[in-house]
C-alpha positions in Angstrom: 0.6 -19.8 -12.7 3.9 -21.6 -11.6 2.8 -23.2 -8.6 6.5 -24.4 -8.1 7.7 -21.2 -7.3 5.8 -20.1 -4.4 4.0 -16.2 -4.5 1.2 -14.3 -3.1 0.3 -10.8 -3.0 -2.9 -10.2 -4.0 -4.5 -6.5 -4.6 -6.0 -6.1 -0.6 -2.7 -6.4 1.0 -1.3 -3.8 -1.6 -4.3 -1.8 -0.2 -3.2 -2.9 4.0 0.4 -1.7 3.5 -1.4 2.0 2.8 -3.9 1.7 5.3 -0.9 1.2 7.6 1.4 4.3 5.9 -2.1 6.4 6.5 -2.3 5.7 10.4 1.0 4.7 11.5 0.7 8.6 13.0 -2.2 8.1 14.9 -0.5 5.5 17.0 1.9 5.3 19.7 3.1 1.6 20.1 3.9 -1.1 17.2 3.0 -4.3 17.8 4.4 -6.6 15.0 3.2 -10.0 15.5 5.8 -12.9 14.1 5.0 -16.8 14.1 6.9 -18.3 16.9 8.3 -21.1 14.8 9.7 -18.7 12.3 10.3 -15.3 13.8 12.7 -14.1 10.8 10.9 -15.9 7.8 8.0 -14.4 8.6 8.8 -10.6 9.5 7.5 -8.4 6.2 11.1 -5.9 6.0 8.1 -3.4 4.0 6.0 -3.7 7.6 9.3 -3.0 9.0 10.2 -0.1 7.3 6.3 1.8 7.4 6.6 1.4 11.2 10.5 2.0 11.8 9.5 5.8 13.8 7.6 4.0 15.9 8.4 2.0 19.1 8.1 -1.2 18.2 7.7 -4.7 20.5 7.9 -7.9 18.8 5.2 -10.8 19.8 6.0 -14.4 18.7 2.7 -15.1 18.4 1.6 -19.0 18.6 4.4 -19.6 20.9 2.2 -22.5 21.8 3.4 -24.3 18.9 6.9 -23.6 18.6 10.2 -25.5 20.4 10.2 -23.4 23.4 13.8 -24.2 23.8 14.0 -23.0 20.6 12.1 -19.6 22.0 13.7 -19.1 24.1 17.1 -18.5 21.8 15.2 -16.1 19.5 14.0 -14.3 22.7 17.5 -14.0 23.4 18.6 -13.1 20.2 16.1 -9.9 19.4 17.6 -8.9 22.8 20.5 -8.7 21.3 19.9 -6.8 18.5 18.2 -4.3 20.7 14.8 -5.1 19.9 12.2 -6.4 22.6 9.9 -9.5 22.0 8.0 -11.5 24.0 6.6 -15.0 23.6 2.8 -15.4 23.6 -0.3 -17.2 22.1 -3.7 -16.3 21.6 -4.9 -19.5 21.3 -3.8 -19.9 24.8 -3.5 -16.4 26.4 0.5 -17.1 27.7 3.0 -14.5 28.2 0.0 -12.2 27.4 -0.1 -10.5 31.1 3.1 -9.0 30.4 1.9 -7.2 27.6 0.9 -3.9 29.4 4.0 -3.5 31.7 5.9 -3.7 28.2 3.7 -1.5 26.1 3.7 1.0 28.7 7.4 2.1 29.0 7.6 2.1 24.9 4.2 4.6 25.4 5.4 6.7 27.6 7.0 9.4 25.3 4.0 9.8 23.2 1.6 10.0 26.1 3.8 12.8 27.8 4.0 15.1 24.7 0.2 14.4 24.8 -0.4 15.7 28.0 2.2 18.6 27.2 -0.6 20.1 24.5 -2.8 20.5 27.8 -4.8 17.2 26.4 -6.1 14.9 29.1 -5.2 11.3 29.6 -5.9 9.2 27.0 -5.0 4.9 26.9 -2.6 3.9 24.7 -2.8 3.4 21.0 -1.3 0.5 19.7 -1.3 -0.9 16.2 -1.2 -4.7 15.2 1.0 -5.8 11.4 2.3 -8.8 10.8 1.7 -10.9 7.6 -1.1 -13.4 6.8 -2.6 -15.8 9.4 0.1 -15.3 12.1 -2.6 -15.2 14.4 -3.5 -11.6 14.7 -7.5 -12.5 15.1 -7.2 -14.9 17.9 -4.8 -12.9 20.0 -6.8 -9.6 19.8 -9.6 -11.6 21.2 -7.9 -12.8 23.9 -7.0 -9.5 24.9 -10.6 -8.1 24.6 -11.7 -11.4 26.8 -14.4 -12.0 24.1 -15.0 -12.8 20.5 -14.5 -9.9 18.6 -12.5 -10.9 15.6 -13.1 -13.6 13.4 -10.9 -16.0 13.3 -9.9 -18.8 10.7 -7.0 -20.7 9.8 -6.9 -19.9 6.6 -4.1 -16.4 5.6 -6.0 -12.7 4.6 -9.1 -12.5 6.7 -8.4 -9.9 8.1 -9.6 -6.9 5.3 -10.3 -3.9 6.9 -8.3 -1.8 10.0 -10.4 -1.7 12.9 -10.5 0.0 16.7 -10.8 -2.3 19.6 -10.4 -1.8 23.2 -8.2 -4.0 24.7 -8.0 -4.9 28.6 -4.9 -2.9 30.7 -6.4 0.8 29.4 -5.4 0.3 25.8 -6.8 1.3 22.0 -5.6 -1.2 19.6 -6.1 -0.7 15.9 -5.9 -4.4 13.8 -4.7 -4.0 10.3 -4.9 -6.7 7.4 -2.1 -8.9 7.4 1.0 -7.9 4.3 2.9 -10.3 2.8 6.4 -9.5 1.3 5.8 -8.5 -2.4 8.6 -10.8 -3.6 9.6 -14.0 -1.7 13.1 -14.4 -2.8 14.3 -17.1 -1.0 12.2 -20.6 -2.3 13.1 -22.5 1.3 11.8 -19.7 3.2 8.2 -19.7 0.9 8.1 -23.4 1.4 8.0 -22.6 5.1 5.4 -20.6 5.2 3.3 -22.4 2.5 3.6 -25.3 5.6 2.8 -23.2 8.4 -0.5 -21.6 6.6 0.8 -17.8 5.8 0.2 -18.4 2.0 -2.9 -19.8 0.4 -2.9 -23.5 0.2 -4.5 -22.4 -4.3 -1.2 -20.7 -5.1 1.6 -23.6 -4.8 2.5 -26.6 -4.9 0.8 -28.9 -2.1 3.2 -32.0 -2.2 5.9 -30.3 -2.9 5.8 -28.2 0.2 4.9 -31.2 2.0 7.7 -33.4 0.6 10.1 -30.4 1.9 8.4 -30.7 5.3 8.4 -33.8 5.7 12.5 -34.0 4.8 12.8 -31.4 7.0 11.2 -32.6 9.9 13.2 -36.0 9.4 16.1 -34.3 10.1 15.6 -32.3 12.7 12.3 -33.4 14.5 12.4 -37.4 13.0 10.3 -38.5 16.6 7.7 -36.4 15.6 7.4 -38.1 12.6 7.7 -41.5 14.4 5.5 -41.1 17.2 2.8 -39.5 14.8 3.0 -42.0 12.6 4.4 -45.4 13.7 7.3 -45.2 11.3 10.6 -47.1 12.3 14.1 -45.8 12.0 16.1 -45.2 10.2 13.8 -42.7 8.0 14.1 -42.2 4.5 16.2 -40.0 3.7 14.0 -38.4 0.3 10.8 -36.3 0.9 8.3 -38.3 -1.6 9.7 -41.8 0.4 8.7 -40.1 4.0 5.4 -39.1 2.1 4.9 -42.4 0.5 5.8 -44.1 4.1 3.6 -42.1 6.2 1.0 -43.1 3.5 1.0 -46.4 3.6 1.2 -46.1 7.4 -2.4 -44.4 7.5 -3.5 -47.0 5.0 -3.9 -44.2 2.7 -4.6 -45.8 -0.4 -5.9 -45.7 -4.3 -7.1 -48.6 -6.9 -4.5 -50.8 -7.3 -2.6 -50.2 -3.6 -1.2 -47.2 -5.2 -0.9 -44.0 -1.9 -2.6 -42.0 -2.1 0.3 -38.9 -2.2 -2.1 -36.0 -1.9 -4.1 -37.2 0.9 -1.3 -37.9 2.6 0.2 -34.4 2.1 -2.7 -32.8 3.2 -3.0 -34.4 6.7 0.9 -34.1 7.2 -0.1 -30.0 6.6 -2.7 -29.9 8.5 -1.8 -31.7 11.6 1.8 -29.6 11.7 -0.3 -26.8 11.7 -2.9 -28.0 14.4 0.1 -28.6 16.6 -0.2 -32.4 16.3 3.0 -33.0 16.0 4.3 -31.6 18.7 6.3 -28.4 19.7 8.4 -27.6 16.4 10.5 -24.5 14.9 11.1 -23.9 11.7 14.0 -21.6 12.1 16.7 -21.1 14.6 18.5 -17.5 15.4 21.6 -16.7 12.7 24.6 -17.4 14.5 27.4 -15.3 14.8 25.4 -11.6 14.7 
């Protein structure tokens, strides 16, 4: 396996993406859940395609993590591309109240050719995609107000499709997350490698965190120093931020050597616990 070249797709989410063809009928309502700090990177154009019949609202899930000035652009810029999104986490529950008085209007079609057939009322059906450990689990709990779903921050928990009812008189079916078959673009697989969405076995650990840890020097560098205690300037090279923040947490082998690994671990692990502040991957393409 080239773990340089960053690519997961094992056989289950072949097996999701036709769970979703099957029952993307029996719903009214698509709800495709992004990751807040990437909202491009980590949209699945197959997802897109399976569900394109279907209204669709965008939730940048684990909004609780991102730049929220950052958010707030990419809010702006699905608007104008004619799509609606809305900000939320389900670690925390925000911008989850709006959810039915969005849902609704999107529903409304459906649920009047329902009632048409002489059928009575019924709640609205809405369907959750989005790929790997965007956060799917913890935001379909929140919804239900108890723990339903398991949750785990690790990507492909979710295996099987499964009804739930949700709070605001709604049916929501979860389905397994799908990751892009192909990941074409090395940069973008780099930054979801960082944010969890692929399986920490399948690349490259230090490389990805070397590339995070560049990237966050240039963009988010007081992250980097308040987390760490580093001074400025920053090096300007991935392995010397790695090799820095190392020695800075006294990470250390035989013979004062750091302890690169270690080190590139934690740097993963506390950018995805939030630890490091409020930080986006990804700003909105200009100019469309």
């Amino acid at each position: 396996m080239n773990r340089s070249h960053i690519n997961w797709y094992p056989g289950h989410m072949e097996k999701g993406k036709r769970q979703v063809e099957n029952q993307i009928d029996m719903v009214d309502v698509v709800l495709e859940l992004v990751d807040a700090r990437l909202p491009l990177a980590s949209r699945n154009p197959e997802i897109e395609k399976i569900t394109k019949q279907k209204p669709r609202l965008i939730l940048l899930n684990k909004a609780d993590l991102a730049d929220p000035s950052v958010t707030d652009l990419w809010l702006q810029w699905f608007a104008s591309q004619g799509e609606q999104a809305l900000a939320v986490s389900g670690t925390t529950g925000a911008g989850l109240r709006a959810l039915p008085q969005l849902v609704k209007p999107l529903a409304s079609e459906a649920l009047e050719r329902w009632q048409r057939r002489g059928r009575r009322a019924r709640p609205v059906r809405l369907m959750t995609v989005g790929i790997p450990n965007v956060g799917k689990s913890s935001l379909i709990n929140r919804l239900i107000g108890r723990k339903k779903a398991a949750t785990q921050d690790k990507p492909g928990l979710t295996r099987k499709s499964q009804w739930v009812k949700i709070r605001g008189d709604m049916d929501l079916l979860d389905m397994p997350g799908i990751l892009m078959p192909k990941i074409q673009d090395q940069n973008v697989g780099k930054k979801l490698a960082a944010t969890g969405a692929i399986s920490d076995s399948v690349f490259d650990l230090e490389e990805v965190a070397r590339y995070l840890a560049l990237w966050l020097g240039e963009n988010y560098p007081s992250a980097l120093i308040n987390r760490y205690g580093l001074s400025e300037p920053l090096p300007n090279k991935g392995d010397n931020l790695i090799l820095t923040i190392g020695e800075k947490r006294g990470f250390l082998l035989t013979g004062e050597k750091i302890d690169t690994l270690r080190t590139s671990q934690v740097l993963l692990d506390e950018f995805r616990g939030g630890r490091l502040g409020k930080i986006s991957l990804e700003k909105p393409p200009k100019g469309e």
